[in-house]
C-alpha positions as CSV (number, residue, x, y, z in Angstrom):
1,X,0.0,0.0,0.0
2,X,1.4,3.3,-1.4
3,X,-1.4,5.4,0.1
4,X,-0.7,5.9,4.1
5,X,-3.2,8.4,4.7
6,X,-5.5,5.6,3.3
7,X,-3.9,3.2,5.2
8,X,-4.2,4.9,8.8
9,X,-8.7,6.4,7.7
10,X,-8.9,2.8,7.2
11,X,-7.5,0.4,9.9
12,X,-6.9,3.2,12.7
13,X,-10.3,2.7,14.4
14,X,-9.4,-1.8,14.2
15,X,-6.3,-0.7,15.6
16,X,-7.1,1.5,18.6
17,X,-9.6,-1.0,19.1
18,X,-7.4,-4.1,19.8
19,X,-4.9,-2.1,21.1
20,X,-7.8,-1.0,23.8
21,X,-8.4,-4.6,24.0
22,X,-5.1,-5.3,25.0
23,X,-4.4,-2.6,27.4
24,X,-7.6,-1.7,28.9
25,X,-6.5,2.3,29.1
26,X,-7.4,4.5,26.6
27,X,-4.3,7.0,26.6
28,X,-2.5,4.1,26.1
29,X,-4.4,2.8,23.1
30,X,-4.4,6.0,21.6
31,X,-0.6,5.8,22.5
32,X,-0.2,2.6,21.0
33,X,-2.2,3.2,17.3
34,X,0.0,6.2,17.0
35,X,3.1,4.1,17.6
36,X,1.7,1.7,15.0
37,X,1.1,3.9,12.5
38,X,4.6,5.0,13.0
39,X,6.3,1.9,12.7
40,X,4.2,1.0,9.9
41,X,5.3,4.2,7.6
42,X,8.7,4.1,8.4
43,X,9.1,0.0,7.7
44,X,11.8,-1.0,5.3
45,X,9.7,-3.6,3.5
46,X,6.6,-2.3,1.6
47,X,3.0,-3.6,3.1
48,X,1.5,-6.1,1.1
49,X,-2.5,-5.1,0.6
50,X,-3.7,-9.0,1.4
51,X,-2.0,-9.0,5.1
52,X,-2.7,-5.1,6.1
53,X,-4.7,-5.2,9.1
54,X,-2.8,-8.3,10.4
55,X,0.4,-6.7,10.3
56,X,-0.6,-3.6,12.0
57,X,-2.4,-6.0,14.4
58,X,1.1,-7.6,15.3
59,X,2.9,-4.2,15.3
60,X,0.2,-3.2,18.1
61,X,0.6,-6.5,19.9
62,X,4.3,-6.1,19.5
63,X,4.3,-2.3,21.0
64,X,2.2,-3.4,23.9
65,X,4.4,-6.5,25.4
66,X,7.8,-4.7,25.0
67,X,5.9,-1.7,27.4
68,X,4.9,-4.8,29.5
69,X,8.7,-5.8,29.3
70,X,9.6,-2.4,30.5
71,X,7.2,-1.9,33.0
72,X,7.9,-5.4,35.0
73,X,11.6,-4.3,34.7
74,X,11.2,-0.7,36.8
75,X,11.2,-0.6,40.8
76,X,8.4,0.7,42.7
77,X,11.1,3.0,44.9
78,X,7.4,5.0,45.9
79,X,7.1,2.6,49.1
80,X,10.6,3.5,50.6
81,X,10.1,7.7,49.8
82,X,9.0,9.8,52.8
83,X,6.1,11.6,51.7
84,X,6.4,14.9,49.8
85,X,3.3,16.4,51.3
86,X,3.2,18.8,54.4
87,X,1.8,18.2,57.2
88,X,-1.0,19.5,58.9
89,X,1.5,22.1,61.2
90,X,3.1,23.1,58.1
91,X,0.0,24.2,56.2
92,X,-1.4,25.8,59.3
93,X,1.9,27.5,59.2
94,X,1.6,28.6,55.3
95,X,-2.2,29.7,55.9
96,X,-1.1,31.7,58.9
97,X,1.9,33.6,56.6
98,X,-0.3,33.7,53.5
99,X,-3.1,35.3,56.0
100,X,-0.6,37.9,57.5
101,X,0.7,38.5,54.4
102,X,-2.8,39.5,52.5
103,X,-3.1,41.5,55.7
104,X,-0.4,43.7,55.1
105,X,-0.6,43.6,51.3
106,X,-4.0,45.7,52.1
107,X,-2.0,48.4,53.9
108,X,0.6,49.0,51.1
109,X,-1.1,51.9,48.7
110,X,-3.0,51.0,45.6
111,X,-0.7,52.2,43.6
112,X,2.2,50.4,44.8
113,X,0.1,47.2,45.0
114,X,-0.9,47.7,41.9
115,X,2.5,48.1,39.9
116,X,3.9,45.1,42.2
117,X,0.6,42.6,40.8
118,X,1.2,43.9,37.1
119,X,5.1,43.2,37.7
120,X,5.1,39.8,40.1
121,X,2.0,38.2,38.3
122,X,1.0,39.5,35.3
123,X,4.9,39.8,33.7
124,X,4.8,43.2,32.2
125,X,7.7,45.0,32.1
126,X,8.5,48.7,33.6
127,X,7.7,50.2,30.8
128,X,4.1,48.9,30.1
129,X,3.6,49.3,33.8
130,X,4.4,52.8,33.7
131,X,2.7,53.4,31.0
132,X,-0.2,51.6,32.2
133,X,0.1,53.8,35.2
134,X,0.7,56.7,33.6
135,X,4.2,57.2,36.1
136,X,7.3,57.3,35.0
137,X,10.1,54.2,35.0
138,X,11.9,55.1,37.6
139,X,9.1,55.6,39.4
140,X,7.3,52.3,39.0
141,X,11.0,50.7,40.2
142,X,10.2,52.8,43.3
143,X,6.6,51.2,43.7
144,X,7.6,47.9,43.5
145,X,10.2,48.3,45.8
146,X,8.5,49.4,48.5
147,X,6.0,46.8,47.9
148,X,8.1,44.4,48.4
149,X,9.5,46.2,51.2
150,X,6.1,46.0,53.4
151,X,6.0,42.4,52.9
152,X,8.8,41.2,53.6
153,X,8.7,43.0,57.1
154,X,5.9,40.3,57.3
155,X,8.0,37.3,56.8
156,X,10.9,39.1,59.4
157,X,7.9,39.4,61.9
């Protein structure tokens, strides 16, 4: 077969199907008919019309034991890692700093606030804060310094 976008409109749905079959997961299967497809294309020998759907079949087949192979061959090192997660004092301890923090942000002026939001989380630059502002540079590098000033005399408190 010459035609391989004919190829893949007309076995792709036989082929996710018994890859599904064989996996049970279907990010896998999707996985797996891509992979087929590939390996199909990019074969050395041409396909032979009479054996097409069996040979993508056995591809697929192929695919999905050597990712059982691989999977049997990895250690589950999970069980032995202490567990990323905080603990309960820990995110008391966040929500308390996050809490103190918002507290303080509310006390810095709007403007400063402002120019320190449109530079920390929205990634403009001086220049489109000032002239979002209407201020110049070198007074938006003032803003956002003192910003940050107020807050960190949260996280020294």
């Amino acid at each position: 077969m010459n035609d391989l976008g004919a190829l893949y409109r007309q076995y792709a749905s036989d082929v996710f199907r018994f890859a599904l079959h064989l996996c049970r997961d279907r990010h896998q299967a999707e996985d797996l008919t891509s992979e087929t497809f590939v390996r199909a294309w990019t074969a050395p020998e041409p396909i032979r019309s009479a054996t097409v759907k069996g040979y993508l079949f056995t591809i697929t087949r192929n695919l999905w034991l050597q990712g059982l192979r691989r999977t049997r061959r990895h250690v589950d090192v999970l069980g032995t890692l202490p567990d990323p997660a905080p603990g309960p004092a820990e995110l008391a301890e966040a929500a308390s700093q996050l809490e103190r923090w918002l507290e303080r942000l509310e006390q810095v002026p709007e403007v400063n606030r402002t120019a320190l939001w449109l530079r920390a989380v929205e990634g403009l630059s001086y220049e489109e804060i000032a002239q979002a502002l209407g201020v110049s540079v070198g007074a938006v590098k003032v803003k956002i310094h003192r910003a940050r000033r107020e807050l960190l005399q949260v996280k020294d408190a």
